[in-house]
N, C-alpha and C positions, 0 to 999 in steps of 0.2 A: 287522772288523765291517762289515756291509753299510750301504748309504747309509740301505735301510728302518729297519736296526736305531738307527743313529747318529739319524734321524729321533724312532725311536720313543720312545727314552731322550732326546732334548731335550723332546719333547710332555709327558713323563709329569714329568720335573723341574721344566720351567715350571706344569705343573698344580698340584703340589704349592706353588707358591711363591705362584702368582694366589689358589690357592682359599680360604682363610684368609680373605685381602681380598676376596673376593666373596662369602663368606657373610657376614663380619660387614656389608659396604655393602647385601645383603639384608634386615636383621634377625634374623640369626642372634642369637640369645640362650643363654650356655651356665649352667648351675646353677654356684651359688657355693657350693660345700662345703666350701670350704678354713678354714672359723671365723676367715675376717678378713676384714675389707670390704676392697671391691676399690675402685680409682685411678676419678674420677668423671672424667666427659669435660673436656677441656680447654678454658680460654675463651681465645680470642686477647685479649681486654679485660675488664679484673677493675676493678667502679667508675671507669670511665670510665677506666681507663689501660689503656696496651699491660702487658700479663704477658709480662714476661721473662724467667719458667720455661714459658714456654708447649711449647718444642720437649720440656724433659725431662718437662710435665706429660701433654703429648703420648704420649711413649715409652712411660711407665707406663700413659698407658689402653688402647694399644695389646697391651700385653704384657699386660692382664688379661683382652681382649675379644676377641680375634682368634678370630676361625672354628676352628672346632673344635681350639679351647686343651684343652680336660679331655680330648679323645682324645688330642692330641701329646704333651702331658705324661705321660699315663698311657703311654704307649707308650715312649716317651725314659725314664724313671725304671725301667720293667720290663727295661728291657734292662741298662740301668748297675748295678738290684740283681743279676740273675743275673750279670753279667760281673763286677763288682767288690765285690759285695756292699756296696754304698752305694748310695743316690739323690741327685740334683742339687737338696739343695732343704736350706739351711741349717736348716730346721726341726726337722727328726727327725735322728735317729740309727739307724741299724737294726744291731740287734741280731742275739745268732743265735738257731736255734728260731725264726725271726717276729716275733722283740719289736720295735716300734718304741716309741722313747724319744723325748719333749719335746727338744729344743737348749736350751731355755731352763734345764734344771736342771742341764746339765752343771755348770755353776759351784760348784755345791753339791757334786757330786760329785766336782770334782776339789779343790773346795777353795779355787778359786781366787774364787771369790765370799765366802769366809769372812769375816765381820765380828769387827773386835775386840770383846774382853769390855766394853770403857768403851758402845760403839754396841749390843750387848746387853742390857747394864742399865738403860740408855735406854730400848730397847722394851720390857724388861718393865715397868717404870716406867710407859709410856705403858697396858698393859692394865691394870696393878694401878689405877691411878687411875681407866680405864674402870671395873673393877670397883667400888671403891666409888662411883662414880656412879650406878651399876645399884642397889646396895645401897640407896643413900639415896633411891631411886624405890620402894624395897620391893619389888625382885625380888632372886632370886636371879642367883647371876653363872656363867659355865665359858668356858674357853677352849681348844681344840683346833688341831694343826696337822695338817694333813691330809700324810703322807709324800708323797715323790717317787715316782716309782713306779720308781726305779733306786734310793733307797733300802731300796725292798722285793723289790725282781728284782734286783739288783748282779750277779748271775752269767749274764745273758743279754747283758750292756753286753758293747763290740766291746774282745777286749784290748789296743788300742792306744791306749784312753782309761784313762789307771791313774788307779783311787779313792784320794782323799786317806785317809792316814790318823787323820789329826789330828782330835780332837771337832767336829762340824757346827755348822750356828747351831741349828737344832733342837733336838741335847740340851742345847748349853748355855742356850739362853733357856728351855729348860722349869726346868732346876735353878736359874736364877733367879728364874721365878714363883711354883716352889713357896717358895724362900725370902722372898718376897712376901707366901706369906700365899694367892697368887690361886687358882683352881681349877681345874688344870691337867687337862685329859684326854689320856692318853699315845696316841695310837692307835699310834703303830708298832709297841711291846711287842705290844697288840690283834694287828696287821695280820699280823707275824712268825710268831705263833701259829698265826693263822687262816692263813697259807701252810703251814705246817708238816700240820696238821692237814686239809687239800684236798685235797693229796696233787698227781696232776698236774693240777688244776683251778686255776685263775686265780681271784686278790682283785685282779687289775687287767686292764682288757679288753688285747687283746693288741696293737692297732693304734689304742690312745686313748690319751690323756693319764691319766685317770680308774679310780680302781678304779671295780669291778662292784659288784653288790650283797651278793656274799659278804663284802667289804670294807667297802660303804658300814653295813653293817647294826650293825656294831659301835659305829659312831658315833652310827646311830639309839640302840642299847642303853643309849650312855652319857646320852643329851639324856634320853630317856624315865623312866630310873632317878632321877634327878637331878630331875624335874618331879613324881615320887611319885602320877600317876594310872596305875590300870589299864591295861597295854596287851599285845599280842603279840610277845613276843622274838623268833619266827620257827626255834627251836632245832631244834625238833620238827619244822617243816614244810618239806616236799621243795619245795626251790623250783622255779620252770617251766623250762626251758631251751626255748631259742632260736637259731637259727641264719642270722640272719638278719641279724647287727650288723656294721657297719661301724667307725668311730671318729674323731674329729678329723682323726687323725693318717695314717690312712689315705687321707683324699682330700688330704691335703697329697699326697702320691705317687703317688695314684691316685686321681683325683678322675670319673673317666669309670668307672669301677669301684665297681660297688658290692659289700661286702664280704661274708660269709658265715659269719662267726666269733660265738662262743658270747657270748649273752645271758642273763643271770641275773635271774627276777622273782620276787615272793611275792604271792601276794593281800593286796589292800589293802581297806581299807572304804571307805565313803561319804563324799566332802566334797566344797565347792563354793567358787567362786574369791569373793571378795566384788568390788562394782562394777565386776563383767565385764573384771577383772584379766586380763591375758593374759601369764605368766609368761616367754614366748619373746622379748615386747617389754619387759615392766616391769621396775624395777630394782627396782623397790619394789611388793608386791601383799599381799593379805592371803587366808587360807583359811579358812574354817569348818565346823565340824563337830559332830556332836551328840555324840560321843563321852563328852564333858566339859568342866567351866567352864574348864577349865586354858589361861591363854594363856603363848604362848612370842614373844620377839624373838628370830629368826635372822639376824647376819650373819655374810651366808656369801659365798663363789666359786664358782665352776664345779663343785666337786667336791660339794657336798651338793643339784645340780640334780634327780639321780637320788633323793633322798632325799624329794623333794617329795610325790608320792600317800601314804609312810609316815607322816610326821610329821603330815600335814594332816588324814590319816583317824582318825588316834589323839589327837590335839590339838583340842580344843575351837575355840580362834581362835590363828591363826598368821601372823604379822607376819614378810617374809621381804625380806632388804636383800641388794644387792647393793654399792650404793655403796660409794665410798672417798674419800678418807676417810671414817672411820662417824662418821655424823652422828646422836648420840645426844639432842637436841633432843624434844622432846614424849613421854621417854621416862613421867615422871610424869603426865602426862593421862591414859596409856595402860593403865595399871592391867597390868604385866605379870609373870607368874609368877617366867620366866627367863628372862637375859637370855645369849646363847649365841652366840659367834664362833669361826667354821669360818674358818680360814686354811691355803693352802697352804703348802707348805715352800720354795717355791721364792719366794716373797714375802715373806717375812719382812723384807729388807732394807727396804720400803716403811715399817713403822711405826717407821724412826729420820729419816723425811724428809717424810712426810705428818700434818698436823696434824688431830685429831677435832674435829669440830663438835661442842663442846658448852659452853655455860656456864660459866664458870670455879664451882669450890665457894669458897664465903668461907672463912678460916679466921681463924687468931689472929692479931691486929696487934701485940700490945704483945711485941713483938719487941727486945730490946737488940743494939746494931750494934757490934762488936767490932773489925771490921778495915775494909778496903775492896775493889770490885773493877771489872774494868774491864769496859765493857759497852756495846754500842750496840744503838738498837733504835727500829723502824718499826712503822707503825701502817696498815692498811686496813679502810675501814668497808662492808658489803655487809647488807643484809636487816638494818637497823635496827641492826647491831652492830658492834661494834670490835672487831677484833683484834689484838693486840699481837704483835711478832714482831722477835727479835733474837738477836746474840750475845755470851757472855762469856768472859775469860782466865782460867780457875780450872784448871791443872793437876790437880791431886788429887780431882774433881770423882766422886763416887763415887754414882751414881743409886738405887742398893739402900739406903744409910745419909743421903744429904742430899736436900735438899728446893729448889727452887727458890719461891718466892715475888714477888708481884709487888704493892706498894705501891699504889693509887690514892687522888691526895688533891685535893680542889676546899675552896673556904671551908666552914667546917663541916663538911665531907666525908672521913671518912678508913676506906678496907677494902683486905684484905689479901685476895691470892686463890695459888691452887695456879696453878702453870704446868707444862704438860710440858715433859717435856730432850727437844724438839725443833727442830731446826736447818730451818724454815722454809725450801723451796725461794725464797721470795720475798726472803730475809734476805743469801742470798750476796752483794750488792753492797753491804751493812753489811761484812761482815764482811773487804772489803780493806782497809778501815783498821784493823783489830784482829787482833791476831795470837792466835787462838780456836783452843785445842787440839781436834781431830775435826772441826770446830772445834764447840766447846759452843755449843747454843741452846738457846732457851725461846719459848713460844710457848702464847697463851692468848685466847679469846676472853670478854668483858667483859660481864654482866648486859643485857639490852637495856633493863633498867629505869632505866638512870642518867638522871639529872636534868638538863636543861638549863641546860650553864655548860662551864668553862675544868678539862681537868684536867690533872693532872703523873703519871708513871710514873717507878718508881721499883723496882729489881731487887734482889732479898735473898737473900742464898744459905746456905740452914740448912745450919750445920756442926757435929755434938757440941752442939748447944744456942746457940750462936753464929750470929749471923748477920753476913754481909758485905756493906755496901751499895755500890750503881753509884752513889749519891745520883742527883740527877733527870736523866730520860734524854732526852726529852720532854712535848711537851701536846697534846693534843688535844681539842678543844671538841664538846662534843654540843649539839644544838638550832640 
C-alpha cells in the first residue's frame, strides 16, 4: 500500500471516529423513534453532592446522543440482519418473511414467564372485584386481553426459539374469569379467524409491536356491541390502504429509516378532544361526540391507541386511561355506561403485584372466626387515604372460592371491607419475617371518609363460611 494510500485510510478512520463528537458538540439533534426515552444529560453534582454514577450516567447520554446515532445504528443493524439474520438490539426478534417480534413477549412464548394457577386466580380475582366495582357505579363491566402478536403469527418466530407447549397465562386467566362470573372478551379466537380469513394480509403490522386495524377492529366490534348504541361494524367497507407505515419496532433497528409497509384505515366520524386533551401527551383525556348519550370508561395500553378516532366518533363521551395501576376513584360521579379494560398479554403478570386505586367496598362484619392465621401488615397514607398492605401464611389459600377480608375497628367504630390477594410491591420487606406461600398478600385501600381517631387492623380470611383471624396487626390514627 502506497504512503498516500496508508494516509488516505488513517484520514478517513479518524473522520469517522471525530465526527459523531463534533456533530453532537455542534448541536446536532437526532429524532427519538425508538418508543423509549432516552439517557438525559449527566450532572457532575446531583443536590449539592458529587454523583458517583456520573462517568456511567455519562456513557449512557453519550450512547443515545452521539452524532449521527439513527444513521450508525441503522447501518450496523442492516448489515448484521442480512448476514445473520438478526439485529444487535435485545429489543426485537426478527423473524422470517420480515416479521419483527417484541423481546419482551418471548417469555410468554417460550413459557418461561408462565405464572402459576394460585398467582392466576389472583388476578382474576383482582378484575372480578374491579368488576363489581364498575357494577355498583351502574355501569357495565368487560375485560379483554389484547394477544401477543407471536401468539397470532407463531409461524414467522425464528426456529431456534421453541413455543412452550403447555396452556399460556392468557387462556388460563380467561377460564378463570369466566368462572368468575367476569365478562371476558376472547380476542384471540377473534384475531385467529380474522388471520385465517386475510389470507396474505396482516391483523398485525409487520415491523410494530401492534395489530393494524383489521385486528384492532374486532375489539372495536366487541366494546360497541356490549354499549348497545348504533354504530358501524366496518364488515362491508373496503378499508384504505397505505404504504407508508413504519412501526415501534422498526426504528428500534432502523430508526434513520423510515418504513414503507402497509397501513390499514376506515373512515371515522366527527369528534373532538374535550379541554384541549392531547392524547400523545395525556395518560388520561376525554372525547366527545354527538353520535350519542353513551359514555364509555376505557382502560387501556398501547394497543387500543389505534382504536381512538373509532370509538370517539361512535361514542357520545369517552373517558380513555392509560394509567396503572387503574385508579378507579371518581368512577360514580362520572355517570358511566361501560366500564372496559384492554390489557395486553404480555402484562398480565403486572395485576398479581400492582394494587388499584380504588375504595375498598364494605361488606358483612358479623363474621364467626373459627381458626387462626399468620399475617403481617403495613400501612401508607397518600391523597387523604390509607392503605393497608401485607402478607399471610395460608397454604391452601384458593382466590376463585375464598375471600380475604380486612377488619377495621376505632371506639364505636367497627367495618369490614374486601381486600385484593395482592402482594404489594411495598409489602416485601413485611414479608422476611413470614414465611407466606407465593408469598400470599392483601392489599386495600380505606374510605377517605374515616373519622378522626386510633384504629386497629385486623385480616380474616373467608374459607367454606369460616373465617380465620391474624387477630390485630396494627393502628393507625387518622386526623
Amino acid at each position: 500500500m502506497s504512503d498516500r494510500l496508508k494516509t488516505a485510510f488513517i484520514v478517513v478512520i479518524m473522520a469517522i471516529c471525530v465526527l459523531p463528537l463534533a456533530a453532537m458538540l455542534c448541536g446536532y439533534e437526532g429524532q427519538n423513534l425508538e418508543n423509549r426515552p432516552l439517557a438525559v444529560p449527566a450532572r457532575l453534582f446531583e443536590n449539592g453532592e458529587f454523583n458517583e454514577e456520573f462517568p456511567m450516567d455519562f456513557d449512557a447520554y453519550f450512547e443515545d446522543h452521539f452524532g449521527f446515532r439513527e444513521e450508525m445504528v441503522t447501518l450496523v443493524n442492516s448489515m448484521t440482519v442480512a448476514a445473520l439474520g438478526d439485529a444487535l438490539n435485545d429489543d426485537v426478534v426478527i423473524g422470517s418473511g420480515g416479521m419483527y417480534y417484541y423481546a419482551e413477549t418471548l417469555d410468554d412464548y417460550t413459557g418461561t414467564g408462565r405464572l402459576s394457577d394460585a398467582e392466576l386466580k389472583c388476578a382474576a380475582r383482582v378484575i372480578a372485584m374491579l368488576s363489581e366495582h364498575a357494577e355498583a357505579a351502574g355501569a357495565e363491566f368487560s375485560f379483554a386481553i389484547a394477544p401477543n402478536k407471536n401468539s397470532i403469527y407463531p409461524e414467522y418466530m425464528p426456529f431456534y426459539i421453541v413455543r412452550s407447549t403447555e396452556t399460556g397465562n392468557r387462556e388460563r386467566l380467561g377460564e378463570y374469569l369466566i368462572q368468575l362470573g367476569v365478562d371476558y372478551i376472547d380476542l384471540y379466537a377473534a384475531l385467529v379467524e380474522a388471520k385465517a380469513a386475510a389470507g396474505d394480509a396482516l391483523v398485525y403490522h409487520l415491523h410494530d409491536t401492534h395489530w393494524n386495524m383489521r385486528g384492532a377492529v374486532h375489539y372495536y366490534r366487541e366494546l360497541m356491541r356490549r354499549l348497545g348504541a348504533p354504530y358501524e361494524d366496518y364488515a362491508a367497507v373496503e378499508p384504505v390502504l397505505t404504504y407508508d407505515y413504519s412501526g415501534d419496532l422498526h426504528y428500534f433497528v432502523s430508526p434513520a429509516a423510515a418504513g414503507a409497509f402497509e397501513d390499514v384505515q376506515y373512515p371515522t366520524g366527527e369528534y373532538e378532544f374535550a379541554d384541549r386533551a392531547n392524547p400523545a401527551r395525556d395518560s388520561v383525556f376525554e372525547t366527545r361526540s354527538e353520535a350519542n348519550e353513551a359514555a364509555l370508561m376505557l382502560y387501556r395500553d398501547s394497543f387500543a391507541n389505534v382504536l381512538v378516532p373509532y370509538v370517539s366518533s361512535a361514542v357520545g363521551r369517552v373517558r380513555y386511561s392509560s394509567v396503572f395501576p387503574y385508579d378507579f376513584t371518581g368512577l360514580s360521579d362520572a355517570a358511566f355506561d361501560m366500564v372496559a379494560i384492554e390489557l395486553v398479554e404480555r402484562n398480565i403478570a403486572n395485576l398479581t403485584d400492582r394494587v388499584p386505586l380504588v375504595e375498598a367496598r364494605e361488606t358483612e362484619c358479623a363474621l364467626e372466626v373459627a381458626g387462626s392465621v399468620e399475617a403481617l401488615a403495613g400501612y401508607r397514607t397518600a391523597q387523604g387515604r390509607v392503605t393497608v398492605y401485607g402478607c399471610f401464611d395460608a397454604k391452601d389459600y384458593d382466590a376463585l372460592t375464598d375471600a380475604l377480608v380486612v377488619r377495621v375497628r376505632a371506639d364505636g367504630f367497627e367495618r369490614c371491607y374486601d381486600a385484593f390477594p395482592v402482594f404489594d410491591t411495598q409489602a416485601e420487606a413485611l414479608a422476611e419475617g413470614l414465611h407466606c406461600v407465593q408469598p400470599w398478600g392483601f392489599a386495600l385501600t380505606l374510605p377517605a371518609a374515616l373519622d378522626a381517631g386510633e384504629y386497629s387492623v385486623e385480616l380474616l380470611v373467608l374459607r367454606a363460611g369460616a373465617a380465620c383471624s391474624s387477630g390485630e396487626l396494627l393502628r393507625f390514627t387518622v386526623g
